[in-house]
C-alpha positions in Angstrom: 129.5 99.5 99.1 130.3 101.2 102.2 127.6 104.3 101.2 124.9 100.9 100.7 125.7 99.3 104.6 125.0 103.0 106.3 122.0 103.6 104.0 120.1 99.3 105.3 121.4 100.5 109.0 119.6 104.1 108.9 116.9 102.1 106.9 116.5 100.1 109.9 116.5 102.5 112.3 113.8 104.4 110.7 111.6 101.2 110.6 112.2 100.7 114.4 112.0 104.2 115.3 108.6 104.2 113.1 107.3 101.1 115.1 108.1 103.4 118.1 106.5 106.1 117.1 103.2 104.1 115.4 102.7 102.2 119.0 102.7 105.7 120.6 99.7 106.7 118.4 98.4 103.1 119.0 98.8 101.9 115.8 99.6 98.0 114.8 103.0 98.7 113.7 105.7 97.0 115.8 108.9 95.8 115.0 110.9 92.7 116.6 114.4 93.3 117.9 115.0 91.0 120.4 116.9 88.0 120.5 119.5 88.5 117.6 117.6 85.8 115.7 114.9 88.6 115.4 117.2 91.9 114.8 118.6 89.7 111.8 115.6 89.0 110.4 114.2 92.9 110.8 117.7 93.3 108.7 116.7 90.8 106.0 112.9 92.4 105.9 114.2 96.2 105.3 116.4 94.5 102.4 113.4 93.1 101.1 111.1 96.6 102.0 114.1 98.3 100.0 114.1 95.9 96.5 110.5 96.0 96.9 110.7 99.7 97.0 113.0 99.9 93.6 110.8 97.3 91.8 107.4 97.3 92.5 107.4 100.6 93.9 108.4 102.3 91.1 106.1 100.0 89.0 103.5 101.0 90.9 104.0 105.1 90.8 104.6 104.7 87.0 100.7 103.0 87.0 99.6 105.2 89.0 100.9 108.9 87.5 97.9 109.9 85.8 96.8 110.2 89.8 99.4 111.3 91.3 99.2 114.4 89.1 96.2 114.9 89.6 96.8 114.6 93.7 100.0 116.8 93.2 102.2 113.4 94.2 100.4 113.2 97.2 99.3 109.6 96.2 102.8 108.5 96.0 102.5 108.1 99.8 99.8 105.9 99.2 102.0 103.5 97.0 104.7 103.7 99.8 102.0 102.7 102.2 100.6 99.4 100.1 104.5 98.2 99.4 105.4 98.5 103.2 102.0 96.5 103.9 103.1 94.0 101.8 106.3 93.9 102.9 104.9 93.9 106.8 102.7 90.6 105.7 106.2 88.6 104.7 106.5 89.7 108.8 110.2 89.1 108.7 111.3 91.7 111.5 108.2 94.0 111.2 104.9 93.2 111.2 101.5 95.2 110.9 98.5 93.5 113.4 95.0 95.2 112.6 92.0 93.3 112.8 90.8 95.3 110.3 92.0 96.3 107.0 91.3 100.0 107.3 92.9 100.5 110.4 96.4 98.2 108.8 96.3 100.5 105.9 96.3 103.7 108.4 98.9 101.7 110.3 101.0 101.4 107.2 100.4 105.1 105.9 101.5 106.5 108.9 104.3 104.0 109.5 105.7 105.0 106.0 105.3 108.6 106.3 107.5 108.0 109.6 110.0 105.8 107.6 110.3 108.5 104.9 110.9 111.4 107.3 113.3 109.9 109.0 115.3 108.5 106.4 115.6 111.4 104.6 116.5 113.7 107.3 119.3 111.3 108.6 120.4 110.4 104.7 120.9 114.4 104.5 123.9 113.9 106.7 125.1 111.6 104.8 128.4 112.5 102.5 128.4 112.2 98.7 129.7 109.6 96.9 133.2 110.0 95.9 134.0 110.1 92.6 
């Protein structure tokens, strides 16, 4: 359980830093932190970008494999990009504001390319679970 609480927080900080780093490149991906109100509810929208990660992520990259093999799973960073948008349009701590729907989309890919190399480089240092 303990392994699960590190995992939302680094989670979390890989969103913000993402939001950071997406504003920097002057993309439409910002995050909300501030009062508390708003850092709990960036906390309840990486729970939901996480279940909807496990469900309809994975439902999606199972649809998709035919392509992703053909893309040498290159697409699957497409799939990340469509379930952070969606979960970016619940705006519950993280939003995505585009005017236009190509320049979201780039906002999300780039956004979820962040959030993936970030996560996994601090989930590296993470220990194993003990047995």
């Amino acid at each position: 359980m303990k392994r699960l609480f590190v995992r939302w927080i680094l989670l979390a900080f890989s969103v913000f830093a993402a939001s950071l780093l997406s504003q920097a490149l002057n993309l439409g991906f910002t995050v909300h932190f501030w009062p508390f109100v708003e850092l709990v509810k960036l906390f309840v929208g990486v729970a939901i970008l996480s279940f909807l990660n496990a469900t309809l992520g994975k439902l999606l990259k199972l649809i998709t494999l035919p392509l992703s093999c053909i893309t040498l799973g290159l697409f699957s960073l497409v799939v990340n990009a469509i379930v952070l948008w969606i979960a970016a349009s619940l705006n519950l701590g993280f939003k995505i504001a585009e005017d236009s729907a190509f320049r979201a989309f780039v906002a999300a890919f780039v956004a979820s390319i962040i959030i993936s190399f970030i996560n996994g480089v601090l989930g590296a240092f993470l220990p194993d679970e003990d047995d």
